[in-house]
C-alpha positions as CSV (number, residue, x, y, z in Angstrom):
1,X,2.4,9.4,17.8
2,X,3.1,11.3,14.2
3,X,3.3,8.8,11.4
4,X,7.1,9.0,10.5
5,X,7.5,8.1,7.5
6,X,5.1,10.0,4.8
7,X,6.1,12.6,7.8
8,X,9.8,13.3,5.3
9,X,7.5,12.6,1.9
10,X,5.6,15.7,3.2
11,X,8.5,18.0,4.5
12,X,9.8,17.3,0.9
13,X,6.9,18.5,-1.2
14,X,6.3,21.6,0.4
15,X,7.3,24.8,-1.6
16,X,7.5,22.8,-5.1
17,X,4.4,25.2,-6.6
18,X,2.1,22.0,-5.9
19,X,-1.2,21.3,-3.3
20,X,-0.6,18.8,-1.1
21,X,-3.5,16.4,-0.6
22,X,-3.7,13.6,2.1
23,X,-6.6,10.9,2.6
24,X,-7.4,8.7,4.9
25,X,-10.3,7.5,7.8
26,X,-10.9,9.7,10.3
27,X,-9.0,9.4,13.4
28,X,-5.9,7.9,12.0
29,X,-3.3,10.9,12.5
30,X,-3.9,13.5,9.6
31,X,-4.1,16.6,11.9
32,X,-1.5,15.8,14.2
33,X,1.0,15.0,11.4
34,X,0.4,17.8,9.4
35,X,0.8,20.1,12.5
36,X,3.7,18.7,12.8
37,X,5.3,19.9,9.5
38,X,4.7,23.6,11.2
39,X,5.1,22.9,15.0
40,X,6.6,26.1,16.2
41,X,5.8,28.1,13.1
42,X,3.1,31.4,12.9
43,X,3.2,31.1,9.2
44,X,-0.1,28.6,8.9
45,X,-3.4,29.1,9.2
46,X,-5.8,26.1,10.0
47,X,-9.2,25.8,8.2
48,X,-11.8,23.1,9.6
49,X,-14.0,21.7,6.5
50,X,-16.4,20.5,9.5
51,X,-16.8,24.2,10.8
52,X,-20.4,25.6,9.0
53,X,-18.5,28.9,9.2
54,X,-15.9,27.6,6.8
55,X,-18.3,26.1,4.5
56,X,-19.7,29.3,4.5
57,X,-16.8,30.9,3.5
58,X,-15.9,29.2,0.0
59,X,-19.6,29.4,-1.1
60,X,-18.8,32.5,-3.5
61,X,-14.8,32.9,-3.0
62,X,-12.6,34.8,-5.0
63,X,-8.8,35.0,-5.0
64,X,-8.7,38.8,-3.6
65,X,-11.2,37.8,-0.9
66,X,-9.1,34.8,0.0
67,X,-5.6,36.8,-0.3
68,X,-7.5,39.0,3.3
69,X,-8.4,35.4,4.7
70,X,-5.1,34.0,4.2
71,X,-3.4,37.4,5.3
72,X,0.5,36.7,5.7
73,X,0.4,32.9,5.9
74,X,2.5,30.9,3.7
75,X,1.0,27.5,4.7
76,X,-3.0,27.1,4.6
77,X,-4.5,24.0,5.3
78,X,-8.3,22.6,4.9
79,X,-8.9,19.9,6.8
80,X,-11.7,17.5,6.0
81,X,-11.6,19.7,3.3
82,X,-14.6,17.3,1.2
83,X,-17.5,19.3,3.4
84,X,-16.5,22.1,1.3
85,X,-19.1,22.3,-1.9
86,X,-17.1,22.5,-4.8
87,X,-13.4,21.9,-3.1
88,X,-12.0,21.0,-6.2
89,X,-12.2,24.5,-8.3
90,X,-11.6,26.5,-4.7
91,X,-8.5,24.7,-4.4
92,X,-7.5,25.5,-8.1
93,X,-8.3,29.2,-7.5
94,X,-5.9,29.1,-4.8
95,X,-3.1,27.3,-6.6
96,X,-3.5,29.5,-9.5
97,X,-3.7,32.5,-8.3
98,X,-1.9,32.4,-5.0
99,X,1.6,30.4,-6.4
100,X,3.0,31.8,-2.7
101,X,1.0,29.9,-1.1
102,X,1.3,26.2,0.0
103,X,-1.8,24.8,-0.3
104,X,-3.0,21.4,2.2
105,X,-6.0,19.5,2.2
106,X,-6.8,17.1,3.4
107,X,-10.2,14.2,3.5
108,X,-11.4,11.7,5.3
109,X,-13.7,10.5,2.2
110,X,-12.2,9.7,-1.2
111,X,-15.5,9.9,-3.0
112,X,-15.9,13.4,-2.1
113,X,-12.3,14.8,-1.9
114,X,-10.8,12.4,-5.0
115,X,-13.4,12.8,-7.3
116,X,-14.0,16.6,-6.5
117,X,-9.8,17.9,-6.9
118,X,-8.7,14.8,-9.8
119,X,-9.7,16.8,-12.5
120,X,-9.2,20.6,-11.4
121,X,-6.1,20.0,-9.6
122,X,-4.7,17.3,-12.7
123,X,-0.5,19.0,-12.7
124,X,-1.0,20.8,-9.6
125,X,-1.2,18.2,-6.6
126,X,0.9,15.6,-4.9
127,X,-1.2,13.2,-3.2
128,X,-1.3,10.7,-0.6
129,X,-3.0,8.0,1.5
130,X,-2.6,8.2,5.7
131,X,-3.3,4.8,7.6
132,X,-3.6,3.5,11.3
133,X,0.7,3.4,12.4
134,X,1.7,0.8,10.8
135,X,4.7,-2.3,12.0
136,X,7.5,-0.5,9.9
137,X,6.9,2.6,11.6
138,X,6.5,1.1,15.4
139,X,9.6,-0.8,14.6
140,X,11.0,2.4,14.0
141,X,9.6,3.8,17.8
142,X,10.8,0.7,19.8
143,X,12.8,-1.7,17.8
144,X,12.2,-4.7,15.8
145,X,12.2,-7.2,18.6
146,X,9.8,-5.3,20.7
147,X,6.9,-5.1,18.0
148,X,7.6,-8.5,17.2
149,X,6.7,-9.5,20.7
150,X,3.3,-7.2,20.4
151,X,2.0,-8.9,17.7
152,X,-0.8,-11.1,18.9
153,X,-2.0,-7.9,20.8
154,X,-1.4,-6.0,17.7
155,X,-3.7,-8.7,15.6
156,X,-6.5,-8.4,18.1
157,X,-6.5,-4.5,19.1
158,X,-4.8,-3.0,15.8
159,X,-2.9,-0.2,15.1
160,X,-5.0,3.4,15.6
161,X,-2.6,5.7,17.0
162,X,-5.0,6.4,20.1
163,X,-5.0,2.8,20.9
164,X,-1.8,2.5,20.4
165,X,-1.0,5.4,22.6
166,X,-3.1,4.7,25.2
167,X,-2.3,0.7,26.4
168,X,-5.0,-0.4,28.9
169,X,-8.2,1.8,26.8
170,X,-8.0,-0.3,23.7
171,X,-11.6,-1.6,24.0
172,X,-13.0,2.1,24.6
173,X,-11.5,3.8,22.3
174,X,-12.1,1.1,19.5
175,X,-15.7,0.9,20.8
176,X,-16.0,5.0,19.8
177,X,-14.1,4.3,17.0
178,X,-16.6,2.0,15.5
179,X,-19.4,3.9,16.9
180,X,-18.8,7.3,15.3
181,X,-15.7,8.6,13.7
182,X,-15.8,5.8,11.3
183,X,-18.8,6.0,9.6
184,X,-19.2,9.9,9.8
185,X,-18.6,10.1,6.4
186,X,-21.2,7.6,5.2
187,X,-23.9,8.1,7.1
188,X,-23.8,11.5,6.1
189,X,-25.0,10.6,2.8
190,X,-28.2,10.4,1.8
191,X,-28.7,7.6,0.5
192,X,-27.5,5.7,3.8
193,X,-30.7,5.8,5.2
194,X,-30.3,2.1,7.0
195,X,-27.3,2.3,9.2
196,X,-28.2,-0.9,10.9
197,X,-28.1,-2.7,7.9
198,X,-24.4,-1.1,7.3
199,X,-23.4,-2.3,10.8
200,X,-24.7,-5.7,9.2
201,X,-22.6,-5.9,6.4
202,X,-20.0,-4.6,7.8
203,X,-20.1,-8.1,10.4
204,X,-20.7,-10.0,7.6
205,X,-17.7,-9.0,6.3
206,X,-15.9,-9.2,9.4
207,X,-16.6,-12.7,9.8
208,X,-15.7,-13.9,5.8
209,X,-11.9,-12.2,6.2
210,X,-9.4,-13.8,4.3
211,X,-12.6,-16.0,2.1
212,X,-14.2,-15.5,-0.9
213,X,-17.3,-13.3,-1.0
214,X,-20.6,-13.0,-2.8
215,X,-22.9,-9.4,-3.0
216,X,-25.7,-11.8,-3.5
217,X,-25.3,-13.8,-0.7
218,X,-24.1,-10.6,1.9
219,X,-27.1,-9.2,0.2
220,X,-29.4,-12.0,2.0
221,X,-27.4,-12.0,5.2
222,X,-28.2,-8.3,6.1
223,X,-31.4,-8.1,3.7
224,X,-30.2,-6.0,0.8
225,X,-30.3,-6.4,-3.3
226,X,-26.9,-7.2,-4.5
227,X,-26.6,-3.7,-5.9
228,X,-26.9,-2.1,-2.4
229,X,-24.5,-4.6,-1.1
230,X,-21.8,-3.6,-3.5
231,X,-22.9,0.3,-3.4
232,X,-21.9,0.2,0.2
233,X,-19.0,-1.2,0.1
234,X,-17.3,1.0,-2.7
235,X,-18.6,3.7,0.1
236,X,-16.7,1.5,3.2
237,X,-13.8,1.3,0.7
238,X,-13.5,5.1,0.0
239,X,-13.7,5.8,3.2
240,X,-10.6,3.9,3.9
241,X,-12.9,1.2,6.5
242,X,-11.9,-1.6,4.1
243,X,-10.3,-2.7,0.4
244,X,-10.9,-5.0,-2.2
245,X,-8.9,-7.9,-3.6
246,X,-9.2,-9.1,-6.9
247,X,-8.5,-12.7,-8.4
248,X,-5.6,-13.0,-10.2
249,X,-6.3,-14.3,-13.6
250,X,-4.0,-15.1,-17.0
251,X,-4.6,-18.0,-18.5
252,X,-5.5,-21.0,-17.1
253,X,-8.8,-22.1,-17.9
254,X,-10.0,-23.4,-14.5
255,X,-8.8,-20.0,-12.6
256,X,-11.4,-17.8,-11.2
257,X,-11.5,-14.4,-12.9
258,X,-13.9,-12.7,-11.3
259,X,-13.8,-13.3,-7.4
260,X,-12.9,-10.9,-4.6
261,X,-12.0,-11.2,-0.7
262,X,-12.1,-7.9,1.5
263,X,-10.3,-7.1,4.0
264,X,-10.3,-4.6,6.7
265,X,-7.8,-1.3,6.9
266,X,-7.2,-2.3,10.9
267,X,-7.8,-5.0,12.8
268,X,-8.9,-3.5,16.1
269,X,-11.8,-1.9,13.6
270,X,-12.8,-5.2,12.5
271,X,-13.1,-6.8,15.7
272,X,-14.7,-4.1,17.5
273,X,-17.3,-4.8,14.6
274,X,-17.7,-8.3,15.9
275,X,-16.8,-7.1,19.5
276,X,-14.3,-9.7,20.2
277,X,-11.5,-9.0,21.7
278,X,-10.1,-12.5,23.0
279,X,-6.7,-13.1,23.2
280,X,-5.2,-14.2,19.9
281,X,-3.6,-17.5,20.9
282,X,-7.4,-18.8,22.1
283,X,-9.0,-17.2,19.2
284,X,-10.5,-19.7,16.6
285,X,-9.9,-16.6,13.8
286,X,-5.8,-16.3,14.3
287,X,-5.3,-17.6,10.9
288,X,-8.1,-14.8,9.1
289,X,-6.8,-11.8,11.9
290,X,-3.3,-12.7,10.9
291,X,-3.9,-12.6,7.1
292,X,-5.7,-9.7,7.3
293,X,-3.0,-7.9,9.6
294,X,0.1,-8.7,6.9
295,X,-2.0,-7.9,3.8
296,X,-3.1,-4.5,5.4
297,X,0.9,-4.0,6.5
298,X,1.6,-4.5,2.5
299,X,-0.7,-2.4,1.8
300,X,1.0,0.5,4.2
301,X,4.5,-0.5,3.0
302,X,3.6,-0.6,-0.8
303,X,2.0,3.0,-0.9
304,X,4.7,4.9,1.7
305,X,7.5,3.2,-0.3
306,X,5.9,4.6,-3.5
307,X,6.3,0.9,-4.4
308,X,4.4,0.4,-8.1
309,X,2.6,-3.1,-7.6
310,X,-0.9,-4.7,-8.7
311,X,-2.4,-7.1,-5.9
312,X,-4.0,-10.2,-5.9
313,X,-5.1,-13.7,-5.0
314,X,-5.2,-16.9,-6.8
315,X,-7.6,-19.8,-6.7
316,X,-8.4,-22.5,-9.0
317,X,-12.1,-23.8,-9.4
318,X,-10.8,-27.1,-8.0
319,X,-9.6,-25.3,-4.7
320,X,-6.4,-24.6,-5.2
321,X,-5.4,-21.6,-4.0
322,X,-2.6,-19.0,-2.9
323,X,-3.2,-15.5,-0.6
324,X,-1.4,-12.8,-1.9
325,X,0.2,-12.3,-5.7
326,X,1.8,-9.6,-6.6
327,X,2.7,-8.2,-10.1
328,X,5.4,-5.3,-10.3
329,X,8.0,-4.7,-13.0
330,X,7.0,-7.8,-14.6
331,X,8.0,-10.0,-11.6
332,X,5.2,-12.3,-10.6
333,X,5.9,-12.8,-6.9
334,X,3.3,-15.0,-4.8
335,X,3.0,-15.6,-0.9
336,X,1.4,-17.5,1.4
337,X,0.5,-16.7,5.2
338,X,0.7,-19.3,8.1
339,X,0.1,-18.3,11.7
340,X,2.0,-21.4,12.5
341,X,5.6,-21.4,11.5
342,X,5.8,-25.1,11.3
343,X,2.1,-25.6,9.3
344,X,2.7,-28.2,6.1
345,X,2.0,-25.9,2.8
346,X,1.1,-28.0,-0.1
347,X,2.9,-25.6,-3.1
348,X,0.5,-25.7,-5.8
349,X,3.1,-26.4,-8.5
350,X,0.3,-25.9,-11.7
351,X,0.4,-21.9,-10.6
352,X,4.4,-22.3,-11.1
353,X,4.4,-23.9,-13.5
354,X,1.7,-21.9,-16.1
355,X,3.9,-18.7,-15.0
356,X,7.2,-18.7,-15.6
357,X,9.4,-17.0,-13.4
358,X,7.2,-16.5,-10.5
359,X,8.6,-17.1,-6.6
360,X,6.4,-17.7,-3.8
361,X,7.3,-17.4,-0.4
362,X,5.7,-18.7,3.0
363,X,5.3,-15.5,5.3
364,X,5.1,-16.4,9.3
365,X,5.7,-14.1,12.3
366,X,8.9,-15.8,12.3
367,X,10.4,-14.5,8.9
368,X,7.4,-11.0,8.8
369,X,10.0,-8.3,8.7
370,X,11.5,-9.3,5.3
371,X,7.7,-8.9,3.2
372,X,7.3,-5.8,5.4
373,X,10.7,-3.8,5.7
374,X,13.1,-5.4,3.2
């Protein structure tokens, strides 16, 4: 299943004198959508960034040795192109010197492949983020009313496009999922040396989705100074496993400025973590799986809709509290997820009130499709 919609961002960057780069975890579609934008054409040539052989081959590249490599291809892509030492300046040489060329990468670790091609490649890339298929584009494969129907399977199992191709392996293929692919990346590092205690954080931060956390306390959970516990998860997070979310904070005096929640890229990944996969209507989590599911699906929608917006949540010292604000052409907008259509919601008027202007909105399954397609 190709990932339809940055599918047409793609087709409509290529041949504009830039690179193409596309991140995102392993596993999530970024070979077959890219060999999709040739399907049928004998004008690209694949490279494999995992191959030793081409690793091999960039060590001490120039552009006449690369014009032989590349031979009459128009289109060259380097996949998981952050094994390759140095990608950054190889893929500059080939932008520079090959303009007939339309260059591809693409990285499965933005700590490698971001930090490596920001700076040579500043003018001379478009780039983008890939993520598990997300509701807008499975509304697009079988209709609105269809994937609304899937949705407590969707909160439990997720939204990898092998478990969503494959109905009836979801538990297998999350189970590999979590075992390998995802932590490839990481664990290559060398200063991972304690992969348990990753699969222990990573529960730990299963288990507090949607509530505040604390690198201290995680720290004493899975045995860690706070400075490890934080290292790692700037590694999860550039690896696309999970993201941060700040508090929002202006001007009241009793906000908290300094907080964060994480929450998980997929929700099949996160319980596959905890290895639950109970039905959501018995599960005692529906509220956390559900908030994590539509924050994760505005995350998606935001960044294919080239939607500008700075993200956060709101709580006050004496527990007030709202899930999700948004800030975006100076519009403060605010929501609030319920599982439950008909749960009361207490609207914490003092946020209102202190900013002018701002809206907030109650997002249920009932009313989803306008926060996620609108």
């Amino acid at each position: 299943m190709i990932h339809r919609l940055l599918e047409n961002t793609l087709k409509d960057k290529l041949n504009k004198g830039k690179a193409l780069v596309l991140m995102g975890a392993r596993q999530v579609g970024k070979t077959t959508l890219v060999k999709g934008l040739f399907e049928g054409s004998d004008e690209m040539l694949w490279l494999n960034g995992d191959e030793l052989d081409v690793q091999k081959l960039f060590e001490n590249i120039s552009s006449t040795r690369l014009k032989y490599v590349f031979g009459n291809k128009r289109y060259v892509v380097i996949d998981e192109a952050q094994r390759i030492n140095d990608i950054g300046l190889k893929l500059k040489l080939i932008t520079d010197e090959l303009p007939e060329i339309q260059l591809i990468a693409t990285g499965s670790s933005s700590f490698d492949l971001a930090n490596q091609v920001n700076e040579p490649l500043t003018g001379r890339k478009w780039e983008y983020r890939l993520f598990p298929l997300s509701f807008a584009e499975m509304v697009l494969h079988h209709g609105l009313l269809d994937e609304k129907r899937l949705l407590p399977h969707r909160l439990v199992y997720g939204y990898y496009p092998d478990v969503v191709s494959n109905p009836g392996n979801e538990k297998e293929i999350l189970k590999q999922l979590s075992d390998s692919y995802l932590y490839k990346d990481i664990l290559m590092w060398e200063q991972i040396k304690k992969p348990d205690k990753l699969l222990k954080l990573l529960q730990a931060l299963a288990f507090q989705v949607g509530n505040q956390v604390s690198y201290s306390e995680l720290g004493q959970i899975c045995s860690l100074d706070s400075k490890t516990v934080e290292k790692y998860i700037v590694l999860l997070e550039q690896c696309f496993v999970i993201f941060r979310l700040g508090s929002f904070s202006r001007n009241l005096r009793n906000e908290l400025k300094s907080s964060k929640k994480i929450y998980f890229y997929d929700n099949g990944i996160r319980n596959a973590i905890i290895a639950d996969f109970s039905m959501a209507e018995s599960r005692q989590d529906v509220g956390a799986l559900w908030e994590n599911y539509i924050i994760s699906e505005r995350k998606k929608r935001l960044e294919y809709d080239l939607l500008w917006r700075n993200s956060w949540f709101w709580r006050t010292t004496d527990q007030k509290e709202i899930d999700y604000v948004e800030e975006g052409d100076g519009q403060i907008q605010a929501f609030e997820f319920k599982w439950n259509p008909s749960a009361k919601y207490k609207v914490p008027n003092q946020f209102l009130e202190k900013y002018t202007g701002a809206t907030l909105s109650v997002v249920t399954p009932d009313n989803m499709e306008a926060f996620l397609l609108d």
